[in-house]
C-alpha positions as protocol buffer text, in pm:
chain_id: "A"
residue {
  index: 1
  type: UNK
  ca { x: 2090 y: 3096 z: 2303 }
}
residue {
  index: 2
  type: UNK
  ca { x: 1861 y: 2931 z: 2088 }
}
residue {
  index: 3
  type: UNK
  ca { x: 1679 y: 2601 z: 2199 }
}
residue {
  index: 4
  type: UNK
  ca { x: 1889 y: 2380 z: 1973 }
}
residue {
  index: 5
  type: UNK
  ca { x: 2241 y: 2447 z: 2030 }
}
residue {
  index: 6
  type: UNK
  ca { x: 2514 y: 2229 z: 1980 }
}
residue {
  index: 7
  type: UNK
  ca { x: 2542 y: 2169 z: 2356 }
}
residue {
  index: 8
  type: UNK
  ca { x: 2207 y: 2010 z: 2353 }
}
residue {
  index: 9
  type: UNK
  ca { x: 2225 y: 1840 z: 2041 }
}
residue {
  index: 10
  type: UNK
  ca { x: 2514 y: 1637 z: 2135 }
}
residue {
  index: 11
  type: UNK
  ca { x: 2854 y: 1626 z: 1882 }
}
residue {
  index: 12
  type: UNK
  ca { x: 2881 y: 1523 z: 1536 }
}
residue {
  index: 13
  type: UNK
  ca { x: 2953 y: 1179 z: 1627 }
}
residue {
  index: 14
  type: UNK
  ca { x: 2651 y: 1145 z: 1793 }
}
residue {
  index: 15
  type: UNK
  ca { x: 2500 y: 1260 z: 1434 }
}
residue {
  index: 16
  type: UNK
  ca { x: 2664 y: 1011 z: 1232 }
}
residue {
  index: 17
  type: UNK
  ca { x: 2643 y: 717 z: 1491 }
}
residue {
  index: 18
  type: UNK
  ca { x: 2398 y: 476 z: 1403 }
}
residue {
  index: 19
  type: UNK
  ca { x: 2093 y: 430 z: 1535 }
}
residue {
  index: 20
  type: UNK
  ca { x: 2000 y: 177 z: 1826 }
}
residue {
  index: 21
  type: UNK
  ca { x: 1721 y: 14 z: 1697 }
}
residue {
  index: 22
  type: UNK
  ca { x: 1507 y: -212 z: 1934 }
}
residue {
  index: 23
  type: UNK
  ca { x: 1528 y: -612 z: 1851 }
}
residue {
  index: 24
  type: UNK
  ca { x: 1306 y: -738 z: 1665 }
}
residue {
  index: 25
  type: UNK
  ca { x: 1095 y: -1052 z: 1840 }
}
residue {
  index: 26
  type: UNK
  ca { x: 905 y: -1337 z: 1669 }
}
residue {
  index: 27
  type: UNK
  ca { x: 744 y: -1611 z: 1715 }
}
residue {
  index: 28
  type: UNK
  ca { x: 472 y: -1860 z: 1522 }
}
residue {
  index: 29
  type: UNK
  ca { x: 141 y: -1878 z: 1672 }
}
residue {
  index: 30
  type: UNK
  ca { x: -64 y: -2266 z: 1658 }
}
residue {
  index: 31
  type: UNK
  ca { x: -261 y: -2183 z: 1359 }
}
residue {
  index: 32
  type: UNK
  ca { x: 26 y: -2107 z: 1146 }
}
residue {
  index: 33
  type: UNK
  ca { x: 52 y: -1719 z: 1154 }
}
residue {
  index: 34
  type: UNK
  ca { x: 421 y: -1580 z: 1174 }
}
residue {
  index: 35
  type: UNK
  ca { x: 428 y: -1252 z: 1396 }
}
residue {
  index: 36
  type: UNK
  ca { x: 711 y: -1060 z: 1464 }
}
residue {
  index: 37
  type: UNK
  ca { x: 701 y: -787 z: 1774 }
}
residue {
  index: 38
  type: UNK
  ca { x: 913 y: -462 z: 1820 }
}
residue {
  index: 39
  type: UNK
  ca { x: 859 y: -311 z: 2136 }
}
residue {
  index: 40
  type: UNK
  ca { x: 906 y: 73 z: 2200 }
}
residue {
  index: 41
  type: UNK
  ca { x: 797 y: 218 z: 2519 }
}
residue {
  index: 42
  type: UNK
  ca { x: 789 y: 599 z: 2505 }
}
residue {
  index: 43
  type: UNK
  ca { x: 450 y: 633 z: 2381 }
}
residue {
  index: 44
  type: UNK
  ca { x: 126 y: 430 z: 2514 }
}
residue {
  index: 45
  type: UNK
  ca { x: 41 y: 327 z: 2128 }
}
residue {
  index: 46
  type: UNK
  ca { x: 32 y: -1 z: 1954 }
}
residue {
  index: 47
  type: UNK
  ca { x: 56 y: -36 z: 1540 }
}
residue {
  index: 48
  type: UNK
  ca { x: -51 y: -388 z: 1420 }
}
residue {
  index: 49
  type: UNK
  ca { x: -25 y: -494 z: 1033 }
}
residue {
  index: 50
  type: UNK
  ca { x: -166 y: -856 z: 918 }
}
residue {
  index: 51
  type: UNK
  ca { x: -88 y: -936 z: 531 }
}
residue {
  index: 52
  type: UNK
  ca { x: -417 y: -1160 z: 447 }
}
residue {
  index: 53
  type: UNK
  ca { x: -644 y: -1163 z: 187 }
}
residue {
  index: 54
  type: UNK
  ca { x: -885 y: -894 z: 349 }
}
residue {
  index: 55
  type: UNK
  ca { x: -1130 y: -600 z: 298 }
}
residue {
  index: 56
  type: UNK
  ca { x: -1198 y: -305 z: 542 }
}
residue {
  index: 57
  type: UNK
  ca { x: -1525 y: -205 z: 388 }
}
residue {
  index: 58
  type: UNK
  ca { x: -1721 y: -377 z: 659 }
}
residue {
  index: 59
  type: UNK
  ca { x: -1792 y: -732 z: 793 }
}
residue {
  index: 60
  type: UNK
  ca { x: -2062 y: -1004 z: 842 }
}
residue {
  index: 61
  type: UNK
  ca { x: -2155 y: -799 z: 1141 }
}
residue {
  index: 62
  type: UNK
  ca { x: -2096 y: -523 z: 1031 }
}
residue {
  index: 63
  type: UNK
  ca { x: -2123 y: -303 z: 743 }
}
residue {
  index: 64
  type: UNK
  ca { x: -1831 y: -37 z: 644 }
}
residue {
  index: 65
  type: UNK
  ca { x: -2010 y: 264 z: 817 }
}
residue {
  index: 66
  type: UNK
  ca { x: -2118 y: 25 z: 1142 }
}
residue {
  index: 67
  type: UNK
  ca { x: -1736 y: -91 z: 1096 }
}
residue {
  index: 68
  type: UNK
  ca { x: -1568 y: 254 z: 1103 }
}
residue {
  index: 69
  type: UNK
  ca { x: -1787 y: 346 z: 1398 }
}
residue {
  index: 70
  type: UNK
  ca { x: -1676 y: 101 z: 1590 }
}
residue {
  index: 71
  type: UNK
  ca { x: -1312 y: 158 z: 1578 }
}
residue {
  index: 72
  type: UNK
  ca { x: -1389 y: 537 z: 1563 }
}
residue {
  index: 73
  type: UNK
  ca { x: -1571 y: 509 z: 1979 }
}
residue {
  index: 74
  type: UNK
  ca { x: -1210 y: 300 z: 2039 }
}
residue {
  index: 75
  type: UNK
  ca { x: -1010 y: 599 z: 1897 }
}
residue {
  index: 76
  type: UNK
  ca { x: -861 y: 368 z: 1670 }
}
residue {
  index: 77
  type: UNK
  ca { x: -747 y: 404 z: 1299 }
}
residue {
  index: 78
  type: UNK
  ca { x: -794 y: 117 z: 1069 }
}
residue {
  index: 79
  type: UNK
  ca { x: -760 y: 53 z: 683 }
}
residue {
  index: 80
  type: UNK
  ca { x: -658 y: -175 z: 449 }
}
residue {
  index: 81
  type: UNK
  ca { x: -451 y: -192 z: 126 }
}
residue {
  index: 82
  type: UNK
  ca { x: -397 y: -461 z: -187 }
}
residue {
  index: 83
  type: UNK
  ca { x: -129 y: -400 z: -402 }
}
residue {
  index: 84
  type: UNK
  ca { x: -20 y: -651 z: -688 }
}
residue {
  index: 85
  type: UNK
  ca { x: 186 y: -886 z: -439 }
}
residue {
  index: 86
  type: UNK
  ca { x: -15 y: -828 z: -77 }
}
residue {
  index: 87
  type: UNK
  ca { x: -270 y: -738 z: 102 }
}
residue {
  index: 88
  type: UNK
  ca { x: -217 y: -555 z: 419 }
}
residue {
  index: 89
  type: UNK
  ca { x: -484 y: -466 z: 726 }
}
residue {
  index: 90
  type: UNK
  ca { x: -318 y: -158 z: 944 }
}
residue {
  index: 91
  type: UNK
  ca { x: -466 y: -93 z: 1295 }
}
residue {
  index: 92
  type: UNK
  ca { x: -320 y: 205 z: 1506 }
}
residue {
  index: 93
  type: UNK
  ca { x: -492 y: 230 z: 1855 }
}
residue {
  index: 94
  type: UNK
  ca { x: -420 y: 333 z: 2244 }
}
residue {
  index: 95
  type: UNK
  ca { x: -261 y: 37 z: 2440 }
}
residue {
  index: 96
  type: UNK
  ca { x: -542 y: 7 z: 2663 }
}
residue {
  index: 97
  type: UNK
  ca { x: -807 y: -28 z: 2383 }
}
residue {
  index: 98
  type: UNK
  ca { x: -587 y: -318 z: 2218 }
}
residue {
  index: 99
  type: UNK
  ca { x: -761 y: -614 z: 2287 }
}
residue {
  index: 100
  type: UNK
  ca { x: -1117 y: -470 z: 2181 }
}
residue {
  index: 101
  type: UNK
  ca { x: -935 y: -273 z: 1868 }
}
residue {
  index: 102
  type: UNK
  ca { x: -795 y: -670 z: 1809 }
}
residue {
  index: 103
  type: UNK
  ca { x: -1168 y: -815 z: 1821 }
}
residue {
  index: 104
  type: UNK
  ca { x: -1245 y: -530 z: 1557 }
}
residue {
  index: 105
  type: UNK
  ca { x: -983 y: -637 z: 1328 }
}
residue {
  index: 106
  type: UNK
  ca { x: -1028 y: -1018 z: 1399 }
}
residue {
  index: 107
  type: UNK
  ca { x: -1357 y: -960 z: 1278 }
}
residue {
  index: 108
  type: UNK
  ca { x: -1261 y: -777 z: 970 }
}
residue {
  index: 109
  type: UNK
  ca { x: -990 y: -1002 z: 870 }
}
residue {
  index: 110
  type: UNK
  ca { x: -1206 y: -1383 z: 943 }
}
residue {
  index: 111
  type: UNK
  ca { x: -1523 y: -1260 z: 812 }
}
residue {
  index: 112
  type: UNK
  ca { x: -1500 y: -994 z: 527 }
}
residue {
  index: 113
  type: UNK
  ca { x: -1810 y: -899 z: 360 }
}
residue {
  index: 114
  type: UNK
  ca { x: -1784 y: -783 z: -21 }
}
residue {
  index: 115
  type: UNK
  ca { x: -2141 y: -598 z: -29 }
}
residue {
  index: 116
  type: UNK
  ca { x: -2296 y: -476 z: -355 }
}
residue {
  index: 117
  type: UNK
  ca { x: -2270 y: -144 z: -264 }
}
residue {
  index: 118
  type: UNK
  ca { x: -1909 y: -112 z: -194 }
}
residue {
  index: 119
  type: UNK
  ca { x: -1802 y: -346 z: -515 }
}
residue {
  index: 120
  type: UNK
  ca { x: -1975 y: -94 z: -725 }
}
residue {
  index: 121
  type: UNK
  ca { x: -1858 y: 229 z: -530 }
}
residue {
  index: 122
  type: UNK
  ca { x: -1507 y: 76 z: -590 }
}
residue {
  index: 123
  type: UNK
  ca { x: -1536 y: 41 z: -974 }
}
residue {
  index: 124
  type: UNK
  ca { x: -1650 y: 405 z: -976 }
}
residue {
  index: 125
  type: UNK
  ca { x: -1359 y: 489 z: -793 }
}
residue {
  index: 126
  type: UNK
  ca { x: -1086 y: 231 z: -980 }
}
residue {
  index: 127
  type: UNK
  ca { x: -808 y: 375 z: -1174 }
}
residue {
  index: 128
  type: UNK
  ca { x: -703 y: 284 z: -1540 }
}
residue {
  index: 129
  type: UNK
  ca { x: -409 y: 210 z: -1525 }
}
residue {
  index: 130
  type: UNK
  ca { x: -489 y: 31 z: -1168 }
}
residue {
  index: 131
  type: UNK
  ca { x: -721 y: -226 z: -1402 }
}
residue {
  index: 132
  type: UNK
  ca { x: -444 y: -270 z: -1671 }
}
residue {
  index: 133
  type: UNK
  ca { x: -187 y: -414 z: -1410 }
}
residue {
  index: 134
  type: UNK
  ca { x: -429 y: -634 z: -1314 }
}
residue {
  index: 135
  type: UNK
  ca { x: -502 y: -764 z: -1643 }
}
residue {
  index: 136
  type: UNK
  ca { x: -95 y: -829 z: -1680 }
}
residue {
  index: 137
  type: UNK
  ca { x: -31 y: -1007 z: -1385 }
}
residue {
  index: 138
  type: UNK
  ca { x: -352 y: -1214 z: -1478 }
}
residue {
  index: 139
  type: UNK
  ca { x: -199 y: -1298 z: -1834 }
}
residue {
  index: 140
  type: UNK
  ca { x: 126 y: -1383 z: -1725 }
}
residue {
  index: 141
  type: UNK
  ca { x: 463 y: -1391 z: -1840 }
}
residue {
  index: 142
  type: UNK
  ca { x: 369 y: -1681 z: -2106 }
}
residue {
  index: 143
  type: UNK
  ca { x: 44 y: -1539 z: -2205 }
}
residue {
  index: 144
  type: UNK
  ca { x: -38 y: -1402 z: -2567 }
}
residue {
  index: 145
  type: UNK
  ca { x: -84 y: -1108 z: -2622 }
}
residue {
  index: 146
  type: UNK
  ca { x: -413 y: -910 z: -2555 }
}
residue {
  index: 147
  type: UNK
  ca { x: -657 y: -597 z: -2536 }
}
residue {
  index: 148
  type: UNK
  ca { x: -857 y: -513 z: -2297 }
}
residue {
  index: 149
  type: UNK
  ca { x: -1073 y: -248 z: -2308 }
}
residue {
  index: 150
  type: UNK
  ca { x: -1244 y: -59 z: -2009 }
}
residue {
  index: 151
  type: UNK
  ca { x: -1527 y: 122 z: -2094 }
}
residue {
  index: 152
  type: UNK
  ca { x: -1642 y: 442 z: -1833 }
}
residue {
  index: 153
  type: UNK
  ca { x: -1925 y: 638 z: -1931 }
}
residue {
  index: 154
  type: UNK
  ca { x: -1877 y: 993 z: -1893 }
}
residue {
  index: 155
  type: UNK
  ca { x: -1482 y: 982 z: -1858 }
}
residue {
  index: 156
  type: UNK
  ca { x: -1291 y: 1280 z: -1979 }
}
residue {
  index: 157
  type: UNK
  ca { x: -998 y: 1165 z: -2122 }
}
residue {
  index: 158
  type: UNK
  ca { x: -887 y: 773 z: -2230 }
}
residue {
  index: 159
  type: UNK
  ca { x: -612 y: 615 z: -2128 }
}
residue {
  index: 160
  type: UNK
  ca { x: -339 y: 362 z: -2295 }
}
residue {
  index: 161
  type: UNK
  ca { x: -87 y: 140 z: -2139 }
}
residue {
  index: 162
  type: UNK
  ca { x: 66 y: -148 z: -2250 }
}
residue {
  index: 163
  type: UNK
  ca { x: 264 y: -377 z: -2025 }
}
residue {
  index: 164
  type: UNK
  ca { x: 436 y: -683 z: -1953 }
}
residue {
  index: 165
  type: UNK
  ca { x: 523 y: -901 z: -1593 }
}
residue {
  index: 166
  type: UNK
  ca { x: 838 y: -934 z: -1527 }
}
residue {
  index: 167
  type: UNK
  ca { x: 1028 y: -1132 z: -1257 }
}
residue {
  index: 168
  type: UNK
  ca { x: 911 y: -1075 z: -893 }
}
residue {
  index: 169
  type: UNK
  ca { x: 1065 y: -810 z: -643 }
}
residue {
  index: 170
  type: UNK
  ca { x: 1346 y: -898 z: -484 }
}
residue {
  index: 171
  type: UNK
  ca { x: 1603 y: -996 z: -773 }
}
residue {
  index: 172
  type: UNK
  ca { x: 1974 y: -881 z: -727 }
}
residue {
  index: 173
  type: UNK
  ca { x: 1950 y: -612 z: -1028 }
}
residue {
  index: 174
  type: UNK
  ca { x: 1577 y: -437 z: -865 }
}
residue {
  index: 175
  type: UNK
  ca { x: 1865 y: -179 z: -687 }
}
residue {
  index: 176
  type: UNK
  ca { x: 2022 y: -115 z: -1081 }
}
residue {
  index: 177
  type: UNK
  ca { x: 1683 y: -124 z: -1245 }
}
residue {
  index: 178
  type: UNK
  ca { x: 1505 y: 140 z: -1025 }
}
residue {
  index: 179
  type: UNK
  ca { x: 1713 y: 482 z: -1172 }
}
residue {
  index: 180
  type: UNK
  ca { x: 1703 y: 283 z: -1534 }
}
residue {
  index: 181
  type: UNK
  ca { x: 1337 y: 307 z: -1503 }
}
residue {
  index: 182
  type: UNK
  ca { x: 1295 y: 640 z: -1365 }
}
residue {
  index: 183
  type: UNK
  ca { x: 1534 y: 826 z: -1620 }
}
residue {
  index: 184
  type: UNK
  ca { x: 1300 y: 595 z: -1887 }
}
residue {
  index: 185
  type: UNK
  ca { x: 950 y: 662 z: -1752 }
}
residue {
  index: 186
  type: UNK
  ca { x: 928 y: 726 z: -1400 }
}
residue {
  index: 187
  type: UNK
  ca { x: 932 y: 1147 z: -1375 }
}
residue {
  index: 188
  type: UNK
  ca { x: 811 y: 1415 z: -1518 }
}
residue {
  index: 189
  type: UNK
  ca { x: 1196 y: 1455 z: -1747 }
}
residue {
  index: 190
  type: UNK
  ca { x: 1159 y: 1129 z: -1857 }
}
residue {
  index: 191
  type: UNK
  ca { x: 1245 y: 1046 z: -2204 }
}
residue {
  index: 192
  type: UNK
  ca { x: 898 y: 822 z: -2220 }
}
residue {
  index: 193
  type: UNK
  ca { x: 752 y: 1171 z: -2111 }
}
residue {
  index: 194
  type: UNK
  ca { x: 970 y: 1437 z: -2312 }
}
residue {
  index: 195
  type: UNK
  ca { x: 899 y: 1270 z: -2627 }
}
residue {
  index: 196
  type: UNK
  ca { x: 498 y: 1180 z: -2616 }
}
residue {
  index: 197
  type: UNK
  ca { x: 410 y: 1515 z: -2460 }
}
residue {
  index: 198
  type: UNK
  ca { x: 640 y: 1737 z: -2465 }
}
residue {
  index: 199
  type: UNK
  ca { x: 770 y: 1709 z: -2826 }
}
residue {
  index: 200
  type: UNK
  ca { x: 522 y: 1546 z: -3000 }
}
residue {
  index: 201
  type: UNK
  ca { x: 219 y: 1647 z: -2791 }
}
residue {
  index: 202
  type: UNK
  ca { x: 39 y: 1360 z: -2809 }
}
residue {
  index: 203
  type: UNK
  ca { x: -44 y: 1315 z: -2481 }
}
residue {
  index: 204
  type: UNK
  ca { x: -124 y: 1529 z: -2162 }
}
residue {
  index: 205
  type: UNK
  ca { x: 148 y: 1267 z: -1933 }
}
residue {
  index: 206
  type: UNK
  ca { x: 334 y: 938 z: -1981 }
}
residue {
  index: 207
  type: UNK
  ca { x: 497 y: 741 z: -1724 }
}
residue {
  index: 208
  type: UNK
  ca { x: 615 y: 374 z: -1714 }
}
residue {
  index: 209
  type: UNK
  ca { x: 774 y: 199 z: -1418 }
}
């Protein structure tokens, strides 16, 4: 019989019964911070996520290589990611190596240090169309309009977006919007797409979102 039968499966109302999902806890710590806890016990691992203002390429203490060390001899993972509404600091470790994998972070999070090296390594590294959104959600929705160009020696093709904010996520028509904007722009059929490179060929991919 193979390993999966129906008899150790369960039934097909166990399928479509809805999961039991564990509560979710919070609280307010003294300075302010909002946490909220879910607690599952099967596995001896603890994921933490703080949404600051915050860099993982290294610390007053420590620099990014000295940093990633460090949580590297814990058998930790750590990163950190900035999109256009939040920043978010991710720190996956053992439970018994939480409090010093928490000093590690603490330290990343209070004292963040943007060194010259890693500002530059991360304008070799930054995407187009990354610096574009920027420059819209610095203009604003009242803004005029503008150019901005962003010149990369030795780049191998340009690239041109236009753009303009928009309201916030969150609003009652983002569910209505989101196939709107993928039949527009958002896949590889779009019409955006069809027409600037696959009928015209004017370009080698458009998108818009």
């Amino acid at each position: 019989m193979h390993p999966y039968s129906w008899s150790t499966i369960g039934s097909m109302d166990d399928l479509n019964a809805a999961p039991a999902l564990p509560p979710v806890l919070r609280a307010t710590l003294r300075n302010g911070v909002k946490v909220m806890l879910i607690e599952r016990h099967g596995v001896p691992l603890v994921h933490v996520a703080l949404a600051l203002e915050l860099t993982d390429k290294g610390s007053r203490s420590r620099n990014a290589f000295q940093q990633a060390a460090a949580f590297e001899s814990l058998g930790a993972r750590f990163g950190a990611a900035t999109s256009a509404d939040s920043s978010v600091l991710r720190l996956q470790t053992s439970s018994s190596r939480l409090l010093p994998a928490l000093a590690l972070m603490a330290d990343a999070a209070l004292h963040p240090a943007f060194s010259q090296d890693q500002l530059v390594l991360a304008q070799e590294r930054a995407q187009p169309t990354a610096l574009v959104a920027r420059g819209v959600i610095a203009g604003g929705r009242t803004a005029p309009a503008r150019i901005y160009l962003v010149d990369k020696p030795g780049a191998p093709q340009s690239v041109i977006a236009a753009g303009q904010s928009s309201l916030r996520q969150g609003q009652p028509d983002d569910l209505a919007m989101d196939p709107v904007m993928s039949n527009f722009g958002g896949m590889a059929t779009s019409r955006l797409n069809r027409n600037l490179r696959l009928d015209k060929h004017w370009s080698y991919g458009t998108s818009g979102a």
